[in-house]
Backbone bond lengths (Angstrom), bond angles and torsions (degrees), N, CA, C in turn:
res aa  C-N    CA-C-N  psi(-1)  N-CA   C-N-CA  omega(-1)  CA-C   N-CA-C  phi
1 X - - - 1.448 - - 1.533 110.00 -
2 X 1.062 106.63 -46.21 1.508 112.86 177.31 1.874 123.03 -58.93
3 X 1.034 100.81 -39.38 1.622 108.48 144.45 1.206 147.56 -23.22
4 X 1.648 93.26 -61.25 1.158 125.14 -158.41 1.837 94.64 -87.62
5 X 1.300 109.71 -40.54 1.167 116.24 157.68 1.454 152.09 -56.55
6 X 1.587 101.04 -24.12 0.920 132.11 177.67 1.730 102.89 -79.64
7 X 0.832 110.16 -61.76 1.959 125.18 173.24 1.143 88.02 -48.08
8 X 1.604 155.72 -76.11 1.369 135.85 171.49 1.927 78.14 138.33
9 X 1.540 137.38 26.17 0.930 136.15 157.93 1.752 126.92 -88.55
10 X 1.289 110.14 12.89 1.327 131.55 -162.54 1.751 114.41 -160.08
11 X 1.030 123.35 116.12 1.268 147.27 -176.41 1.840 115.68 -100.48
12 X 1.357 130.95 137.87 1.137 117.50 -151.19 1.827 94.94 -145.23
13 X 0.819 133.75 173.65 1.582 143.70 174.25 1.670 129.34 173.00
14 X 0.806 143.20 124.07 1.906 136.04 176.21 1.109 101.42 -65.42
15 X 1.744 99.77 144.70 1.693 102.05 172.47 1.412 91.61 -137.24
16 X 1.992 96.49 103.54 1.174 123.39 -176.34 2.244 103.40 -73.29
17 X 1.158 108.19 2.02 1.656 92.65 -173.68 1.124 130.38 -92.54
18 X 1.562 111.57 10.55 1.408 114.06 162.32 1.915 113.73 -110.89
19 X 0.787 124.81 167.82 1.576 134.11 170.96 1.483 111.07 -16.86
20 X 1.242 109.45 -60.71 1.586 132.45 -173.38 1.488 102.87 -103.65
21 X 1.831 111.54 143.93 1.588 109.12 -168.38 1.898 91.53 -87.02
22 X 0.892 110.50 167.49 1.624 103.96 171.66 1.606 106.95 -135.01
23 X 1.082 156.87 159.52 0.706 137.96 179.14 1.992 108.48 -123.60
24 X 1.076 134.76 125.30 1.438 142.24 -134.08 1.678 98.56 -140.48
25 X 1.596 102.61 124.16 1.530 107.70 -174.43 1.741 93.93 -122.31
26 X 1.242 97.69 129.19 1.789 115.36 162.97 1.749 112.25 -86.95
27 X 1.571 124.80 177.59 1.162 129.11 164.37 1.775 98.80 -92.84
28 X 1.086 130.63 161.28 1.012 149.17 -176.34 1.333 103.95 -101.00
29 X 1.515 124.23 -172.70 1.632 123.71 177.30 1.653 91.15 -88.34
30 X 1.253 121.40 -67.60 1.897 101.80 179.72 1.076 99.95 -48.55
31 X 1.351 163.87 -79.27 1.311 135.42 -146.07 1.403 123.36 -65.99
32 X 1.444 122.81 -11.16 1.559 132.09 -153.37 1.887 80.37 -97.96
33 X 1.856 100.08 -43.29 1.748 91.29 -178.61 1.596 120.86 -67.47
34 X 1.239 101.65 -29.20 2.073 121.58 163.21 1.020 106.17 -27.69
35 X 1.303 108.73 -72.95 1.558 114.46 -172.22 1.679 127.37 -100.25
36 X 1.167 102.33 20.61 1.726 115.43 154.33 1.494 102.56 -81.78
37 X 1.534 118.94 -40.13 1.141 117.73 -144.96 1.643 120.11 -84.24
């Protein structure tokens, strides 16, 4: 994941609103075009 992030195909953020923080990765616009392609 961290990779994937790193390449700028993966987007990342904490989602402090439950009990436990989690930490939650989206596709980015290059990655969303990655995998159209």
């Amino acid at each position: 994941m961290r990779r994937l992030e790193d390449q700028g195909l993966l987007t990342s953020e904490w989602d402090t609103t439950e009990s436990r923080p989690r930490k939650v990765y989206r596709t980015s616009r290059d990655g969303d075009q990655l995998l159209a392609a």
